[in-house]
Backbone as CSV, one residue per row, in Angstrom:
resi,resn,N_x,N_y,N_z,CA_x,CA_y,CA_z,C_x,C_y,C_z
1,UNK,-11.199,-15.303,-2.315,-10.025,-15.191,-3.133,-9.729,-13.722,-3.330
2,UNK,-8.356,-13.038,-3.365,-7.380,-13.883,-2.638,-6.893,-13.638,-1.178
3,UNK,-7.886,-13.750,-1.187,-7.852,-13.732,0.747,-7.526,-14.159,1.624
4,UNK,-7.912,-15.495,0.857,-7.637,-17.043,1.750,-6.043,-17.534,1.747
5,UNK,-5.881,-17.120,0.338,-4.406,-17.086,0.021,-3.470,-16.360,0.837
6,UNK,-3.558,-14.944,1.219,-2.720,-14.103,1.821,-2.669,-14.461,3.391
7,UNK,-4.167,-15.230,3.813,-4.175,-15.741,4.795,-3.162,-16.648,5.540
8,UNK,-3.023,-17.400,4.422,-2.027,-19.013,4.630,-0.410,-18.138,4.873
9,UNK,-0.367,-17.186,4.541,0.774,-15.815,4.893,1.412,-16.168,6.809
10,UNK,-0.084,-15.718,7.106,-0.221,-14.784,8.250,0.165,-16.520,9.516
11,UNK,1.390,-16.179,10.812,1.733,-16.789,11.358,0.858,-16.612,13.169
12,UNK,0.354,-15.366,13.195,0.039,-14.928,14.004,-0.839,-14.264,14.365
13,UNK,-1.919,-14.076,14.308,-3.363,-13.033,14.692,-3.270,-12.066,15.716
14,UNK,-3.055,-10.973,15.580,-3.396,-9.777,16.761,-4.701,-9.558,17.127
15,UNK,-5.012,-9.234,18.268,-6.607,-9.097,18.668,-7.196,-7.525,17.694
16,UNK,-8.196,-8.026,16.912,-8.887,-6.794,16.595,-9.072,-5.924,16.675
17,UNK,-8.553,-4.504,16.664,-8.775,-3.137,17.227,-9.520,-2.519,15.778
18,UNK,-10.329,-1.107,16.885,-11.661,-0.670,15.729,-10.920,0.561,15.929
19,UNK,-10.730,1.186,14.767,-10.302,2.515,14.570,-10.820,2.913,13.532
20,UNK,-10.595,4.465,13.187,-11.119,5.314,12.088,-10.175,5.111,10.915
21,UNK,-10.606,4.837,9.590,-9.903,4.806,8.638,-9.898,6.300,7.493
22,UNK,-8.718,6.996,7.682,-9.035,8.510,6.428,-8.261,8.168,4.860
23,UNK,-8.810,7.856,4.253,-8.195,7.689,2.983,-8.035,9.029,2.429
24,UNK,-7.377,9.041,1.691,-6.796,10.679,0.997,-6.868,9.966,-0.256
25,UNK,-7.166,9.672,-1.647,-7.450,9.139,-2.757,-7.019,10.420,-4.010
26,UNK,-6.175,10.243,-3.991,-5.656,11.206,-5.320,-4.617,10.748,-6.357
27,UNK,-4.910,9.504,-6.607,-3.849,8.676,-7.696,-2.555,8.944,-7.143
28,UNK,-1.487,8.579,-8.179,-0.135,8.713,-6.823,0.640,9.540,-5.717
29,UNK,-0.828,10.484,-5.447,-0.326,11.213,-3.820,-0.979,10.893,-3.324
30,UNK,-1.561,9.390,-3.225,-2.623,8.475,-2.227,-2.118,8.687,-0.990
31,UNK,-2.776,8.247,0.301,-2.361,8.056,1.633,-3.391,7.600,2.157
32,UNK,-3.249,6.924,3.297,-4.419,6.056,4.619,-3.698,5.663,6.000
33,UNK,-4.103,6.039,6.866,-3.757,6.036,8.052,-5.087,5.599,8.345
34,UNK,-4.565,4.495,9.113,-5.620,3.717,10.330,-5.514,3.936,11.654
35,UNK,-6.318,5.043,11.994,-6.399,5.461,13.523,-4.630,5.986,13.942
36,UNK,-4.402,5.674,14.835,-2.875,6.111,15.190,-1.645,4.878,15.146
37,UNK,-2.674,3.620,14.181,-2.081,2.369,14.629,-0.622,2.370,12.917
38,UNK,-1.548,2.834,12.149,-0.835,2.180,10.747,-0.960,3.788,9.284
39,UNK,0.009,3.893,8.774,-0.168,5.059,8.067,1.133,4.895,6.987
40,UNK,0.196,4.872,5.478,1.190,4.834,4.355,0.902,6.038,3.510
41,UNK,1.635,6.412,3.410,1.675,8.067,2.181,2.372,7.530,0.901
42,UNK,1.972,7.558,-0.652,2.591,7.726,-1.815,2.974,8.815,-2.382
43,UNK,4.222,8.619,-3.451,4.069,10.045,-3.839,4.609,9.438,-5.773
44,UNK,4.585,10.344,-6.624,5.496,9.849,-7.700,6.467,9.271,-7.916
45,UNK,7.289,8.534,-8.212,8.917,8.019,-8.582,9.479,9.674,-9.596
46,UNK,10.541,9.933,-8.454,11.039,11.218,-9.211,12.551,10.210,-10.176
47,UNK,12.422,11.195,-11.196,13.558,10.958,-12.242,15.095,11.306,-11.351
48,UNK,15.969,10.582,-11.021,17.277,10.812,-10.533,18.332,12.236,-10.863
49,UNK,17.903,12.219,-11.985,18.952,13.539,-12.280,17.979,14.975,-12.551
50,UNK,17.032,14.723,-13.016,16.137,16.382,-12.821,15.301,16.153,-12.007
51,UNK,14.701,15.124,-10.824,13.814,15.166,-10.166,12.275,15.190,-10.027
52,UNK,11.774,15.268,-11.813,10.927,15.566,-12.262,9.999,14.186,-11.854
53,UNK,8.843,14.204,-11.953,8.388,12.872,-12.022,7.955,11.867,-12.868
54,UNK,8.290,10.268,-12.587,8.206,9.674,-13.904,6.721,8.534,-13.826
55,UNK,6.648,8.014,-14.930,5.018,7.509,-14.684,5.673,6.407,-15.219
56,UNK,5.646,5.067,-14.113,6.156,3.717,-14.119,4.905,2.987,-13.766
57,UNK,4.559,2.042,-15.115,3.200,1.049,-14.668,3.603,-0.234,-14.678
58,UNK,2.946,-1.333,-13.976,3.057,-2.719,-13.947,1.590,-3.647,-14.209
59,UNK,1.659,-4.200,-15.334,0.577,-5.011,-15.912,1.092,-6.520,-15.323
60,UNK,0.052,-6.537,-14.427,0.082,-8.507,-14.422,-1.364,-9.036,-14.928
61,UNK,-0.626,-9.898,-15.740,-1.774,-10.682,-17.247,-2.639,-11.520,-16.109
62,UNK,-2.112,-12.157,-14.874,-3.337,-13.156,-14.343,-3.750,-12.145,-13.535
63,UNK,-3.750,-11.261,-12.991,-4.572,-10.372,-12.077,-4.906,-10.840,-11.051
64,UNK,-3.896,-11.349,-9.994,-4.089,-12.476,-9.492,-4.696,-11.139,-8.024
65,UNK,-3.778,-10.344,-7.845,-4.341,-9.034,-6.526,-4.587,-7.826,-7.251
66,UNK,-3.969,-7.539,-8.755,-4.360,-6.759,-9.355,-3.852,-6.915,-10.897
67,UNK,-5.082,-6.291,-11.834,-4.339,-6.246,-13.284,-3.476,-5.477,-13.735
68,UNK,-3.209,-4.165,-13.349,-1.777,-3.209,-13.226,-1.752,-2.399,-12.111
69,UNK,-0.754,-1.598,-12.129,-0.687,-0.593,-10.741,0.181,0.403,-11.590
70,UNK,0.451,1.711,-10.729,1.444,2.648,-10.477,2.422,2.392,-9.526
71,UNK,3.460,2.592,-10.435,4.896,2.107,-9.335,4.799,3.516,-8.542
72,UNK,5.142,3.740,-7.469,5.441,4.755,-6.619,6.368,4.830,-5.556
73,UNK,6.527,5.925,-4.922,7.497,5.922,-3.851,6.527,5.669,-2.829
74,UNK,6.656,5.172,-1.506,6.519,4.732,-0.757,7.017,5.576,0.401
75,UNK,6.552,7.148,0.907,7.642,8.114,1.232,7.041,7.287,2.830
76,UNK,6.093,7.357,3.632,5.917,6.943,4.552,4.950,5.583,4.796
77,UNK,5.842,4.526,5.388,5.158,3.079,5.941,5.296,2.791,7.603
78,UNK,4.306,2.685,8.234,4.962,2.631,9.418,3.219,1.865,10.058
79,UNK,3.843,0.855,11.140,2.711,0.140,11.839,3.317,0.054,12.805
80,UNK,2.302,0.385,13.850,2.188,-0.261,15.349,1.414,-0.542,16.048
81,UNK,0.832,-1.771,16.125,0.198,-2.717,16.737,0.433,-3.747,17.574
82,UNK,0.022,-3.912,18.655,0.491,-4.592,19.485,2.154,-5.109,19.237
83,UNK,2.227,-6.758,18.739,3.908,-7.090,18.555,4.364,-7.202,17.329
84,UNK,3.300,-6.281,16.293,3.981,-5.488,14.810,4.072,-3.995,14.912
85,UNK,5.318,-3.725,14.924,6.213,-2.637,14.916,7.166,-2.236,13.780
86,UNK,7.357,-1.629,12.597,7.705,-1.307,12.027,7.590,-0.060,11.025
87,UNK,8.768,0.296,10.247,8.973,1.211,9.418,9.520,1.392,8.122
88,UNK,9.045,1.933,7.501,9.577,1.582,5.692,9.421,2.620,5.418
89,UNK,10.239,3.813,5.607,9.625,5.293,4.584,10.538,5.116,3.462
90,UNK,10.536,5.799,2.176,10.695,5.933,1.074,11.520,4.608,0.596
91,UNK,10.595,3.515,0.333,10.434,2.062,-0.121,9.637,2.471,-1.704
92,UNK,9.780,1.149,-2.046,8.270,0.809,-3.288,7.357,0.679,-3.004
93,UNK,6.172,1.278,-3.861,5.069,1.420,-3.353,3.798,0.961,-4.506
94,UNK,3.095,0.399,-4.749,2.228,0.617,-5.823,0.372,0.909,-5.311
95,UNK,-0.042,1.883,-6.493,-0.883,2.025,-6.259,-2.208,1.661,-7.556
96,UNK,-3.120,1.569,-7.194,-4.122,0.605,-7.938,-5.640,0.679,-7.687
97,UNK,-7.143,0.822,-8.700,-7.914,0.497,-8.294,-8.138,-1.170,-8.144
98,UNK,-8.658,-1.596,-7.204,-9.337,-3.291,-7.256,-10.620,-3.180,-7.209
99,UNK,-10.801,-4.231,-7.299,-12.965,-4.378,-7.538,-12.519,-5.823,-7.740
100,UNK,-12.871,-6.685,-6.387,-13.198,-7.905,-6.003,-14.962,-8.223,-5.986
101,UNK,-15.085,-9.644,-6.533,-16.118,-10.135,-6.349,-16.731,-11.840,-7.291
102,UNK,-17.440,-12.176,-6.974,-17.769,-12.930,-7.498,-18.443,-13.021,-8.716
């Protein structure tokens, strides 16, 4: 859990590829790129009219993938893997510790 859940998602399985994972971990100027395949960068939600940055949180009471996050920008999303190809730069983004287990 919820694994199994996100599973019942997934329509299609790509064959497994082993690559290096670099996490950059700095609360909302997070980033992770997986090998040359997959790479997301965060950054703050800037304020519209001074640009400054604003601190937007989201509490979910069942904690079902997480109990809150940091809303963020989403400046770079991009995958390519075999016949997933795509791009999302400056989207929504949230960021979050988890700690799964039984």
């Amino acid at each position: 859990m919820p694994f199994e859940i996100i599973a019942k998602t997934i329509s299609k399985l790509l064959d497994p590829q082993y690559v290096t994972f670099d996490f950059k971990i700095k609360d909302k100027n997070s980033s992770v790129r997986l090998g040359d395949n997959v790479s997301l960068a965060f950054e703050p939600i800037k304020n519209p009219i001074s640009g400054d940055p604003e601190a937007i949180r989201v509490e979910h009471a069942s904690g079902f993938l997480f109990k809150w996050a940091h809303v963020v920008s989403a400046k770079e999303g991009r995958a390519r893997i075999g016949e997933l190809n795509f791009d999302y730069p400056n989207k929504a983004g949230f960021v979050t510790k988890v700690k799964y287990g039984n």
